[in-house]
C-alpha positions in Angstrom: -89.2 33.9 -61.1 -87.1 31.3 -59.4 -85.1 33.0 -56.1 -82.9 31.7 -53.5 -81.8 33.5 -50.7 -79.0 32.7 -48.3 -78.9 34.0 -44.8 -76.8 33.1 -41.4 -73.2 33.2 -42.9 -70.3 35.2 -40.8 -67.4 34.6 -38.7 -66.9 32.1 -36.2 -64.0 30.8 -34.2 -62.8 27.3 -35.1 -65.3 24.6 -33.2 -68.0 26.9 -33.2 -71.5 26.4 -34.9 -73.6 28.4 -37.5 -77.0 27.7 -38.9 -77.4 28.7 -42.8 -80.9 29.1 -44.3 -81.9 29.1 -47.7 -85.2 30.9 -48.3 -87.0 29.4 -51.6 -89.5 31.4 -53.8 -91.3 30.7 -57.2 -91.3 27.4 -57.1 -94.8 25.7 -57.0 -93.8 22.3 -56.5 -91.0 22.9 -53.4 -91.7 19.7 -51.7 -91.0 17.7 -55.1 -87.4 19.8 -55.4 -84.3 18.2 -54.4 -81.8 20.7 -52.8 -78.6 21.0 -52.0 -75.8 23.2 -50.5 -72.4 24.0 -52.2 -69.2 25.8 -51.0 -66.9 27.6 -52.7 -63.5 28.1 -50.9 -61.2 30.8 -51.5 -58.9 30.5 -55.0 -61.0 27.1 -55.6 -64.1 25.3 -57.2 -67.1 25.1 -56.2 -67.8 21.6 -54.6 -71.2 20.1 -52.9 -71.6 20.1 -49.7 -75.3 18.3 -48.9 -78.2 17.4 -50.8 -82.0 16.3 -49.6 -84.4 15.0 -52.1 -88.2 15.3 -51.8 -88.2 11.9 -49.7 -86.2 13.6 -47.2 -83.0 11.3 -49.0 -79.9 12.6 -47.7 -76.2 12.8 -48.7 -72.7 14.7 -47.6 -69.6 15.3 -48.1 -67.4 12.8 -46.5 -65.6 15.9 -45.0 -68.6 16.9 -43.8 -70.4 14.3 -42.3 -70.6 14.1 -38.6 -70.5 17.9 -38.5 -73.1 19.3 -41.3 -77.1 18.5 -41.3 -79.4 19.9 -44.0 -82.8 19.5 -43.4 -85.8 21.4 -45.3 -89.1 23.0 -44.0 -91.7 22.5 -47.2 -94.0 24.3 -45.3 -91.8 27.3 -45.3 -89.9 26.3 -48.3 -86.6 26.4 -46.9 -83.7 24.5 -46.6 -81.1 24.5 -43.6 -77.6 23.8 -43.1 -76.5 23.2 -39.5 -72.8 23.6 -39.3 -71.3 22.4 -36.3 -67.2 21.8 -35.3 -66.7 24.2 -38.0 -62.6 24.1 -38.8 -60.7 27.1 -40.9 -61.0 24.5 -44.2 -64.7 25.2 -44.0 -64.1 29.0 -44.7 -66.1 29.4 -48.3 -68.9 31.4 -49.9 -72.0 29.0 -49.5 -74.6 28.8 -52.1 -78.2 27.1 -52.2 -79.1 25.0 -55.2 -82.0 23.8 -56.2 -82.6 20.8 -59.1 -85.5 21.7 -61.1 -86.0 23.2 -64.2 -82.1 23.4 -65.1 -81.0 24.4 -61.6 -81.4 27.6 -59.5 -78.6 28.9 -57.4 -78.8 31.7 -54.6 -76.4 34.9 -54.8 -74.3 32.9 -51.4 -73.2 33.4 -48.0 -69.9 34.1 -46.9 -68.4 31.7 -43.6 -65.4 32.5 -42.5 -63.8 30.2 -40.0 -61.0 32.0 -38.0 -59.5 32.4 -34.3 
Protein backbone atom coordinates (compact mmCIF):
# COMPACT_ATOMS: atom_id res chain seq x y z
CA UNK A 1 0.00 0.00 0.00
CA UNK A 2 1.09 3.39 -1.46
CA UNK A 3 1.52 6.28 1.53
CA UNK A 4 2.62 9.67 1.61
CA UNK A 5 3.12 11.55 4.52
CA UNK A 6 3.54 15.29 4.90
CA UNK A 7 5.35 16.94 7.74
CA UNK A 8 6.90 20.64 8.62
CA UNK A 9 3.67 22.73 7.76
CA UNK A 10 2.59 25.66 10.42
CA UNK A 11 2.69 29.26 10.77
CA UNK A 12 5.23 31.60 9.93
CA UNK A 13 5.49 35.32 9.65
CA UNK A 14 5.61 36.80 6.11
CA UNK A 15 9.59 36.40 4.76
CA UNK A 16 10.18 33.61 6.89
CA UNK A 17 11.23 30.00 5.86
CA UNK A 18 9.78 26.48 6.32
CA UNK A 19 11.02 23.12 5.11
CA UNK A 20 8.14 20.50 4.15
CA UNK A 21 8.91 16.77 3.82
CA UNK A 22 7.19 14.21 2.19
CA UNK A 23 7.89 10.69 3.58
CA UNK A 24 7.33 7.93 0.76
CA UNK A 25 6.33 4.26 1.47
CA UNK A 26 5.32 1.17 -0.72
CA UNK A 27 6.80 2.14 -3.60
CA UNK A 28 9.60 -0.25 -4.81
CA UNK A 29 10.82 1.68 -7.58
CA UNK A 30 11.15 5.44 -5.64
CA UNK A 31 14.11 6.53 -7.56
CA UNK A 32 12.16 5.90 -11.01
CA UNK A 33 8.98 8.16 -9.47
CA UNK A 34 8.61 11.55 -10.52
CA UNK A 35 7.15 13.78 -7.59
CA UNK A 36 5.79 16.72 -7.07
CA UNK A 37 4.26 19.30 -4.58
CA UNK A 38 0.77 20.96 -4.91
CA UNK A 39 -1.06 23.73 -2.90
CA UNK A 40 -4.37 24.26 -2.24
CA UNK A 41 -5.23 27.85 -1.08
CA UNK A 42 -8.15 28.67 0.85
CA UNK A 43 -11.72 28.81 -1.23
CA UNK A 44 -9.50 27.68 -4.42
CA UNK A 45 -8.04 24.81 -6.62
CA UNK A 46 -5.60 22.90 -6.19
CA UNK A 47 -2.58 24.07 -8.39
CA UNK A 48 1.19 22.55 -8.64
CA UNK A 49 3.76 23.90 -7.05
CA UNK A 50 7.19 21.79 -8.05
CA UNK A 51 7.93 18.61 -9.67
CA UNK A 52 11.43 16.45 -9.82
CA UNK A 53 11.66 13.57 -12.11
CA UNK A 54 13.88 10.52 -11.53
CA UNK A 55 16.82 12.46 -13.42
CA UNK A 56 16.68 14.96 -10.80
CA UNK A 57 14.61 17.21 -13.81
CA UNK A 58 13.14 20.15 -12.18
CA UNK A 59 10.21 22.50 -12.70
CA UNK A 60 8.15 25.48 -10.58
CA UNK A 61 5.76 27.56 -10.49
CA UNK A 62 6.68 30.83 -11.90
CA UNK A 63 5.25 32.29 -8.59
CA UNK A 64 7.46 30.22 -6.99
CA UNK A 65 10.65 30.15 -8.41
CA UNK A 66 13.42 32.03 -6.72
CA UNK A 67 11.80 31.15 -3.38
CA UNK A 68 10.72 27.26 -3.44
CA UNK A 69 13.40 24.11 -3.98
CA UNK A 70 12.23 20.51 -4.02
CA UNK A 71 14.77 18.17 -3.91
CA UNK A 72 14.42 14.24 -3.08
CA UNK A 73 16.52 11.86 -0.96
CA UNK A 74 16.02 8.20 -2.87
CA UNK A 75 17.93 6.85 -0.24
CA UNK A 76 15.32 7.90 2.30
CA UNK A 77 12.60 8.09 -0.18
CA UNK A 78 11.57 11.41 0.49
CA UNK A 79 10.96 14.47 -1.21
CA UNK A 80 11.51 18.17 0.22
CA UNK A 81 10.18 21.46 -0.32
CA UNK A 82 12.30 24.35 0.92
CA UNK A 83 10.13 27.35 1.20
CA UNK A 84 11.83 30.51 1.63
CA UNK A 85 10.48 34.49 1.41
CA UNK A 86 7.22 32.94 2.17
CA UNK A 87 4.33 35.81 1.46
CA UNK A 88 0.45 35.54 2.94
CA UNK A 89 -0.52 34.21 -0.93
CA UNK A 90 1.48 31.17 -0.10
CA UNK A 91 -0.98 30.32 2.86
CA UNK A 92 -2.53 26.68 1.43
CA UNK A 93 -2.90 23.09 2.50
CA UNK A 94 0.30 21.38 0.75
CA UNK A 95 0.07 17.95 -0.56
CA UNK A 96 2.79 15.43 -1.92
CA UNK A 97 2.11 13.67 -5.26
CA UNK A 98 3.61 11.07 -6.61
CA UNK A 99 3.26 9.84 -10.62
CA UNK A 100 3.11 6.27 -10.68
CA UNK A 101 0.63 3.84 -10.91
CA UNK A 102 -2.30 6.51 -11.41
CA UNK A 103 -0.94 8.93 -8.82
CA UNK A 104 -0.66 8.83 -4.98
CA UNK A 105 -1.37 11.88 -2.95
CA UNK A 106 -0.50 12.48 0.88
CA UNK A 107 -3.42 13.54 3.42
CA UNK A 108 -1.44 17.51 3.33
CA UNK A 109 0.05 20.03 5.42
CA UNK A 110 -1.34 23.17 6.37
CA UNK A 111 1.10 26.64 5.88
CA UNK A 112 -0.22 29.52 7.02
CA UNK A 113 1.60 32.67 6.15
CA UNK A 114 0.61 35.50 8.64
CA UNK A 115 2.13 38.55 10.79
Amino acid sequence: QVQLVESGGGLVQPGGSLRLSCAVSGIIFFSYTEMGWYRQPPGKQRELVATITSGDWISYADSVKGRFTISRDNTKKSVYLQMNSLKPEDTALYYCYANTDGGHWGKGTLVTVSS
